[in-house]
C-alpha positions as CSV (number, residue, x, y, z in Angstrom):
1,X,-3.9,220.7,68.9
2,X,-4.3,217.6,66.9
3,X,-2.0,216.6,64.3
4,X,-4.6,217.0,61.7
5,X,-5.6,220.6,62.2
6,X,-1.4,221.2,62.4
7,X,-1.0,219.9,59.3
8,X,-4.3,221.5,58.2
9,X,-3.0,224.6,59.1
10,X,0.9,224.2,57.7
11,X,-0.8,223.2,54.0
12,X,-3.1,226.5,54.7
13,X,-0.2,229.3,56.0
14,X,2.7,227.9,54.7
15,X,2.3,229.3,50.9
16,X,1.4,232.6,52.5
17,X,4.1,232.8,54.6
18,X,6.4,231.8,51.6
19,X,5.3,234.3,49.5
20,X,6.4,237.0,51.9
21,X,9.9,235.7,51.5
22,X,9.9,234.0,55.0
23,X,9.8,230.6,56.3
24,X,7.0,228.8,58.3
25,X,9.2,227.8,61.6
26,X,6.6,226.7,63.9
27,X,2.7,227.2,64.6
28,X,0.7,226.0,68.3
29,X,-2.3,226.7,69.4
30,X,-2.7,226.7,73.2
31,X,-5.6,227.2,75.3
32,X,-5.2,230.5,77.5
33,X,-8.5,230.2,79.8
34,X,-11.7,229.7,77.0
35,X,-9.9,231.8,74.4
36,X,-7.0,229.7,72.2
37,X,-4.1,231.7,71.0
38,X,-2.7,230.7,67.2
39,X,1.1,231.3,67.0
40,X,3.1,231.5,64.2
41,X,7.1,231.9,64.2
42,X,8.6,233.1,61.0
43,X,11.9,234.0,60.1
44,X,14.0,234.1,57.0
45,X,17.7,234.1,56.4
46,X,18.4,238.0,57.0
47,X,15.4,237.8,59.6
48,X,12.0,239.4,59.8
49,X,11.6,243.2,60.3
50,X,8.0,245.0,61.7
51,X,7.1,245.6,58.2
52,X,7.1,241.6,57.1
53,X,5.5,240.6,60.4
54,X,2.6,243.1,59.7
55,X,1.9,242.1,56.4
56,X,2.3,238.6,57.0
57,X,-0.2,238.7,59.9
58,X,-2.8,241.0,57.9
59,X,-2.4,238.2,55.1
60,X,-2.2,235.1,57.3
61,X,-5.6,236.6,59.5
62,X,-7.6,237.4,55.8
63,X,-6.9,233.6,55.1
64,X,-7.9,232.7,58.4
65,X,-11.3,234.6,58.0
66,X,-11.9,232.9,55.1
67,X,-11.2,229.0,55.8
68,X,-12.9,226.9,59.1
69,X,-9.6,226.3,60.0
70,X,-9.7,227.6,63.5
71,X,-13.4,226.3,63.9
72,X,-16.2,228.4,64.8
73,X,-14.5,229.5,68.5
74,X,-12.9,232.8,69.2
75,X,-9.3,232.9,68.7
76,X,-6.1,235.6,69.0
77,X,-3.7,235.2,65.6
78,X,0.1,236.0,67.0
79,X,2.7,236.2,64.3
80,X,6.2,236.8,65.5
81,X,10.3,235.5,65.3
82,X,11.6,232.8,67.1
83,X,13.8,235.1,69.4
84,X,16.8,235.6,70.9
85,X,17.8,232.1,72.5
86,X,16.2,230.4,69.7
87,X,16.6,226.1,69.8
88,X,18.5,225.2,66.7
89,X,16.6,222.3,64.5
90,X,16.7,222.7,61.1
91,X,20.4,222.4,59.0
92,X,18.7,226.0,57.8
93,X,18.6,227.4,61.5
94,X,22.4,226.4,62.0
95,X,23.5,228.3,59.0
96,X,21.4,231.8,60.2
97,X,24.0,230.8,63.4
98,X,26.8,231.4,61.8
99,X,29.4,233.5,64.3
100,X,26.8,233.3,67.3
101,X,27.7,231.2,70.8
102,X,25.5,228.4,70.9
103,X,24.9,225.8,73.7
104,X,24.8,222.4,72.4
105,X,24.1,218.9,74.4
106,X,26.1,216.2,72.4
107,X,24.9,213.0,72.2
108,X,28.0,211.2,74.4
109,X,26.5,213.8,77.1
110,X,28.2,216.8,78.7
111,X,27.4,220.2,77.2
112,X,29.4,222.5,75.0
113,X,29.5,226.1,74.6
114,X,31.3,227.3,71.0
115,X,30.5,230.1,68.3
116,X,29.6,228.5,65.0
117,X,32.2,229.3,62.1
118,X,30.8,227.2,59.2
119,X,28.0,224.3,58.5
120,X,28.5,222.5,55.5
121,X,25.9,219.3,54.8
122,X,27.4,216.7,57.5
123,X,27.9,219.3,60.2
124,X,29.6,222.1,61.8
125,X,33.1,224.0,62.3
126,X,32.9,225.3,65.8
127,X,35.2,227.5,67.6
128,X,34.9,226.9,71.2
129,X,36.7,229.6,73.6
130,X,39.4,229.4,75.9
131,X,39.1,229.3,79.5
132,X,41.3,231.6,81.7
133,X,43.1,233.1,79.1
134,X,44.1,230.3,77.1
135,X,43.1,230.5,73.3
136,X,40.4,229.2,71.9
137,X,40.4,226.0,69.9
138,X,38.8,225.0,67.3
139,X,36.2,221.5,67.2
140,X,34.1,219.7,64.2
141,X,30.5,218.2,65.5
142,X,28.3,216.6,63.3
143,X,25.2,216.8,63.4
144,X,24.2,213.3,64.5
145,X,26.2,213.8,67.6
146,X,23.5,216.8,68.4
147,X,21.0,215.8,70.8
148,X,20.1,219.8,71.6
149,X,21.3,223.3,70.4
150,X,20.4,226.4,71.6
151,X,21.9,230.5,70.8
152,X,22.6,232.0,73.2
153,X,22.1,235.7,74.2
154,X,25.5,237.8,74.3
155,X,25.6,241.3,74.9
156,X,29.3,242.2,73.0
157,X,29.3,239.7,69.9
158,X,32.2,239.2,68.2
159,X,31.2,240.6,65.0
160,X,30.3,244.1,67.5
161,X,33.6,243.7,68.5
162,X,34.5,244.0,64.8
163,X,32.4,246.6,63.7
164,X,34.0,248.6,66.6
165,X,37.4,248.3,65.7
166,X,36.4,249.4,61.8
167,X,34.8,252.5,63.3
168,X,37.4,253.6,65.1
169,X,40.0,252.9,62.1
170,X,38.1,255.9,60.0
């Protein structure tokens, strides 16, 4: 996709998208075979349920309909969230991080697993967890020392761990 029709597209979506309450994250369009494939990622700050993605798409594919933005060719609109193991880019992403294990690649090299605690402007409060039953300890990386970040995908979370123990306390 040329830069041109990206930006093309951003200026077009992104007001639409905003008005749902959601944030434009990302658009491609790829080429599957002779048919191309528009994908949009949105999110927001408590996430995106069925119901926003719906409406978002029925508004996003009106707009579509309307404009030459895709050309004259056949296309497929897909609207969705960025996922589970979403990469971390924005100082907006980090904060939707908060108490989730993230995989980051710090500049000096290496790699680092921790769970976020709290991003301020300059960078991030990380707890990074003990190994082989030591305790965890507690790290600040800002976020100039970030080449890559990345959640990752953890099947008893913390804050589950939490909610648990409340449950069983009433």
């Amino acid at each position: 996709m040329s830069t041109t029709q990206s930006e093309r597209l951003r200026e077009l979506l992104e007001p639409l998208v905003t008005s749902q309450g959601l944030d434009l994250e990302e658009i491609a369009v790829d080429s599957v075979g002779r048919k191309r494939v528009l994908r949009v990622v949105v999110d927001s700050d408590n996430g995106a349920d069925l119901d926003q993605i719906a409406d978002v798409s029925r508004a996003l594919s009106a707009k579509l309909d309307e404009t030459d933005a895709m050309g004259e060719g056949e296309y497929t609109l897909e609207v969705g969230t960025p996922g589970a193991e979403r990469l971390l880019k924005e100082h907006r992403h980090y904060v939707r991080a908060v108490g989730r294990l993230v995989k980051f690649q710090p500049a000096e090299g290496g790699e680092l697993v921790a769970r976020i605690v709290k991003v301020d402007d300059e960078g991030l409060d990380l707890e990074v967890p003990g190994v082989k039953g030591r305790k965890a300890t507690s790290r600040r990386l800002a976020f100039s020392d970030i080449d890559r970040a990345r959640v990752q995908v953890e099947f008893n979370r913390k804050e589950d761990d939490k909610n648990t123990e409340k449950e069983e306390e009433a």
